[in-house]
C-alpha positions in Angstrom: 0.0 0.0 0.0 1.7 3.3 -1.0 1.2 6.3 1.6 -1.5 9.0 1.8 -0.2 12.5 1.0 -2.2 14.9 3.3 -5.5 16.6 1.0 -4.6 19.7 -0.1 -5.9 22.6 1.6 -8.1 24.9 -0.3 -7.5 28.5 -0.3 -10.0 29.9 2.5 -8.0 27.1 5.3 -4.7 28.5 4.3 -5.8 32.1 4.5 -7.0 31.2 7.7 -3.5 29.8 8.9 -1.6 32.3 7.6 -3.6 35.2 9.5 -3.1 32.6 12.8 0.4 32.6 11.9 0.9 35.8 12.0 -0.5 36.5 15.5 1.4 33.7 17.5 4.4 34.9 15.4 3.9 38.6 16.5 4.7 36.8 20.3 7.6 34.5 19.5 8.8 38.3 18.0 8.2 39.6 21.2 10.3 37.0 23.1 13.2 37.4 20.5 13.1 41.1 21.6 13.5 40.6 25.4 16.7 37.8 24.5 17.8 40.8 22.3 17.6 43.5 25.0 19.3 41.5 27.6 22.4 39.8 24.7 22.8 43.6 23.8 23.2 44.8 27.6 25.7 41.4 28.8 26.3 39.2 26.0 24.1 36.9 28.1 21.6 34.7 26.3 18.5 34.4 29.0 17.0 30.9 28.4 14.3 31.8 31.3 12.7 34.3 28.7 9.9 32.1 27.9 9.0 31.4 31.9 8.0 35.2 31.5 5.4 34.6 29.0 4.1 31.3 31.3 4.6 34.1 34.2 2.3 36.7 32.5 -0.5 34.5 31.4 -0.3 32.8 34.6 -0.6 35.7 36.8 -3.0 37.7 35.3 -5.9 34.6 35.2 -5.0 33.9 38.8 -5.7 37.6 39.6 -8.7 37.6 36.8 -10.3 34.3 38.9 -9.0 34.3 42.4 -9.4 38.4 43.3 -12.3 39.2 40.4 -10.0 42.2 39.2 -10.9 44.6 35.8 -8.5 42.8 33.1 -6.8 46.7 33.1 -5.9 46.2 36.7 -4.9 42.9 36.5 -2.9 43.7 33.3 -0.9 46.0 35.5 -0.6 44.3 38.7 0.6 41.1 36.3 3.2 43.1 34.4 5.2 44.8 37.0 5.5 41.2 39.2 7.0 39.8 36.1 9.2 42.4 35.5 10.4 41.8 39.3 10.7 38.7 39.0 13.2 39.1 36.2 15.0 42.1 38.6 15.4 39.3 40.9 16.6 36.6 38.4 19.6 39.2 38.3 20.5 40.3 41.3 20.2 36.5 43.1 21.5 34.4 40.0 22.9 36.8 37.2 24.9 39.2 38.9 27.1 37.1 42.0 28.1 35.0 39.1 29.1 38.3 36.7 31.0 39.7 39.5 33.1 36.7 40.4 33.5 36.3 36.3 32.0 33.1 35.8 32.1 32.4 32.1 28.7 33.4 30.2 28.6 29.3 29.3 27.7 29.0 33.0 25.6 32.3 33.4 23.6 30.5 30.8 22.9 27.1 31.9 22.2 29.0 35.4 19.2 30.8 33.4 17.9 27.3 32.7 18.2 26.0 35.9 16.2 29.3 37.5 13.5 28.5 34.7 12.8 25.3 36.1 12.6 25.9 39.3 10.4 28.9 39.0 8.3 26.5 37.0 8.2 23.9 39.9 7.5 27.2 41.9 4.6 27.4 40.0 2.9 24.1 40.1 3.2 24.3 44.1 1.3 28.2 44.1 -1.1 27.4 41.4 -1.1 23.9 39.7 0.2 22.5 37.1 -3.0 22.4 34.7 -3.6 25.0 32.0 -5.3 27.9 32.0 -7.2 30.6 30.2 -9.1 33.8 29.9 -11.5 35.4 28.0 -10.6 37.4 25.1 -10.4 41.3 25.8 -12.9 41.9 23.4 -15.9 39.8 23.1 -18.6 39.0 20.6 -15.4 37.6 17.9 -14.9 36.3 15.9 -14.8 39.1 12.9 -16.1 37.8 9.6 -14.5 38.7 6.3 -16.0 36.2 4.0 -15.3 32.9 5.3 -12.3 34.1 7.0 -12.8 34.3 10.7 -10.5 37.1 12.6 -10.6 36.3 16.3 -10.5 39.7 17.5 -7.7 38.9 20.1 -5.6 39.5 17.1 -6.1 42.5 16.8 -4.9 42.8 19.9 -2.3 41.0 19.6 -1.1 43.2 16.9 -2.4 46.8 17.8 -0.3 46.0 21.3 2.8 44.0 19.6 2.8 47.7 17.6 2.7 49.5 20.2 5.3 47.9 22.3 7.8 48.2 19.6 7.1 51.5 19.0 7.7 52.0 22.5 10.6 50.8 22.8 12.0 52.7 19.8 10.8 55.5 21.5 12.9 54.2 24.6 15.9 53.4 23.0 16.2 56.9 21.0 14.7 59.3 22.7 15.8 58.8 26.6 19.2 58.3 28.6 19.1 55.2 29.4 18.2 53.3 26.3 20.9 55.3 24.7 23.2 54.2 27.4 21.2 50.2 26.7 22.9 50.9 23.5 26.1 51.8 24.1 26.4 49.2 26.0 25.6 46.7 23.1 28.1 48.2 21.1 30.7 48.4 23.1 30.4 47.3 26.9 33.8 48.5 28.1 33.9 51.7 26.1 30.6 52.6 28.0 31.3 51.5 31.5 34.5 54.0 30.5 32.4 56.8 29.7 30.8 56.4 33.1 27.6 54.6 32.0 26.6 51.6 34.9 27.1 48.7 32.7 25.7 46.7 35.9 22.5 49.1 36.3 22.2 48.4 32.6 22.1 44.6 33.0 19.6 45.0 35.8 17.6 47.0 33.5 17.5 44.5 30.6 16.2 42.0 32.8 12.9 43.9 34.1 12.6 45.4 30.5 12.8 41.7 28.9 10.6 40.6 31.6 8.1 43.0 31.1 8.1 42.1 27.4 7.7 38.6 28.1 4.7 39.0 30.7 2.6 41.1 28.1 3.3 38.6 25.4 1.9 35.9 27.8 -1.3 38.1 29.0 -2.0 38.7 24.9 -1.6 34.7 24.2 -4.0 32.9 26.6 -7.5 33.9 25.4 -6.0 32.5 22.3 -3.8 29.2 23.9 -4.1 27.6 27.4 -1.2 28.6 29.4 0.4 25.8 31.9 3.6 25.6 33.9 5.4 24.7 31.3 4.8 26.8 28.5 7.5 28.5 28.4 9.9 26.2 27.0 8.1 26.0 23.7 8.0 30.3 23.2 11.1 30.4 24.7 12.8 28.4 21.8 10.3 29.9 19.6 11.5 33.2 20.7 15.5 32.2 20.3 14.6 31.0 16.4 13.4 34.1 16.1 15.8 36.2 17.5 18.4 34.2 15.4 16.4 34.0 12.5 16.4 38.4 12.3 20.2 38.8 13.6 20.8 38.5 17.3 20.8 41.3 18.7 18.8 43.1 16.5 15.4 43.6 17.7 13.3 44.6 15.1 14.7 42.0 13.2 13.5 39.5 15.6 10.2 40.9 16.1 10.6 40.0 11.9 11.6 36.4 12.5 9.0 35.9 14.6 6.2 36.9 12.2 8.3 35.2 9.2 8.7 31.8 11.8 4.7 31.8 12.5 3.9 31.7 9.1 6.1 29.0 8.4 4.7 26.8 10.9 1.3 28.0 9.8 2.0 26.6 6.5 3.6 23.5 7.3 0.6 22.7 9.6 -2.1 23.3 6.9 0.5 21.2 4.2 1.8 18.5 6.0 0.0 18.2 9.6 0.6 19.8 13.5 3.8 16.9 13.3 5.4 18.8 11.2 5.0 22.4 13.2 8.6 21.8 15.0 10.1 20.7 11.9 9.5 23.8 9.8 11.1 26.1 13.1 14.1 23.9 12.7 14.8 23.7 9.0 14.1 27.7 8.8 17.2 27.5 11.8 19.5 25.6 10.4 18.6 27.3 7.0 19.1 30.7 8.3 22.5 29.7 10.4 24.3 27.8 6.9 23.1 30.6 4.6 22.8 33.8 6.4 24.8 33.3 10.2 24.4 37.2 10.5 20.2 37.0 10.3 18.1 37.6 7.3 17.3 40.7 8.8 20.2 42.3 9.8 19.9 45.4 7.8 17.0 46.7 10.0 19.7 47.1 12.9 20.1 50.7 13.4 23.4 52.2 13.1 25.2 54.1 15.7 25.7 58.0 15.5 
């Protein structure tokens, strides 16, 4: 017996991935930019970023179930605990190792080891099933023929705009992103000029963290968040980050659209198996054939 190719999809289903692709790539761009802010402040790569998107989902439904808050005020309670719990990431992991000058291999695979244990933490406060909310907008989804919009999307990408824009904003027009950036190009020149490289790497952290948690509270109306969902964002979120030049955060926000669609499309072709496959042939594709991103020209340059 010879084997079954998958049906071919028609043209309304792969509309309708694509414009799903899109949205949960919008969030794996957002987790490349938070391992892009921190890399550019320490060289560090944070492999706890995706526990901030579990950490943001998380928190908000507990608040959202548990204490009956307005999704505004739980938006901002959720947000700022994240972005502590990355402060604290640094100052009782991150920075006693950078001060006695542990190599960054080590720094790393400490990362790792705080992301599980803040997952266990997790299972022991809340549990370990998964959870969800409602979407911030009811009465979705929005019909455009046959294509159905959920209108978390538009969420999704009115808020992924705004954060970037926003952290352009940051990053141009204020102190201490210029100093973030001085410090990417050159951390020794900075800490020379008199710019607190380690108030810089304690400020990447919340930033990143920050980044991560809104990502998670935009994500779960649309999937279930559990204790250990941040593993598969967080390497979603590295692929992307490679995939647009690390480092370079609008190019990751890039690969992270570019990286949803792909796995969009490879669902639709060839089946949810094949989802994990796509993310690692568009890798190892990017890494043989263009090691410095495919987006690397939308780094800006110094002045």
């Amino acid at each position: 017996m010879t084997a079954r190719s998958p049906p071919m999809p028609d043209a309304v289903q792969f509309i309708q991935s694509l414009v799903n692709g899109v949205g949960v790539g919008l969030i794996y761009g957002l987790v490349g930019i938070g391992f892009c802010v921190i890399y550019n402040a320490s060289g560090i790569v944070n492999f706890a970023q995706g526990v901030f998107v579990m950490l943001g989902g998380m928190a908000c439904e507990v608040l959202l179930r548990k204490f009956h808050l307005p999704l505004p005020i739980a938006f901002l309670i959720a947000v700022p605990f994240v972005a502590l719990v990355g402060l604290l990431m640094e100052v009782l992991v991150v920075r006693p190792m950078w001060n006695r000058g542990s190599p960054l291999f080590a720094i790393i695979l400490a990362t790792l080891a705080t992301q599980i244990m803040i997952e266990r933490i997790t299972i022991l406060t809340v549990d370990e099933q998964p959870h969800t909310f409602q979407e911030f907008t009811l009465g979705g989804p929005l019909k455009i023929g046959a294509i159905a919009i959920p209108y978390q999307l538009f969420w999704i990408v009115g808020c992924g705009a705004l954060m970037v824009g926003l952290l352009w904003l940051f990053f141009t027009r204020t102190r201490a992103g210029r100093a973030l950036r001085a410090c990417s190009q050159n951390r020794e020149a900075a800490a020379l000029l008199g710019i607190p490289v380690g108030a810089m790497l304690l400020l990447s952290f919340a930033l990143s963290a920050a980044l991560g948690a809104v990502a998670g509270i935009l994500v779960t109306p649309m999937q279930a968040i559990a204790f250990n969902s941040g593993t598969p964002f967080g390497v979603s979120g590295f692929i992307a980050a490679i995939i647009g030049g690390f480092g370079n955060a609008a190019g990751a926000l890039a690969g992270g659209i570019l990286l949803g669609v792909l796995q969009a499309v490879a669902i639709v072709l060839l089946g949810a198996g094949f989802k994990n496959v796509a993310a690692l042939t568009a890798l190892l594709f990017v890494l043989f054939l263009f090691p410095s991103g495919l987006f690397a020209g939308l780094k800006p340059k110094a002045h």
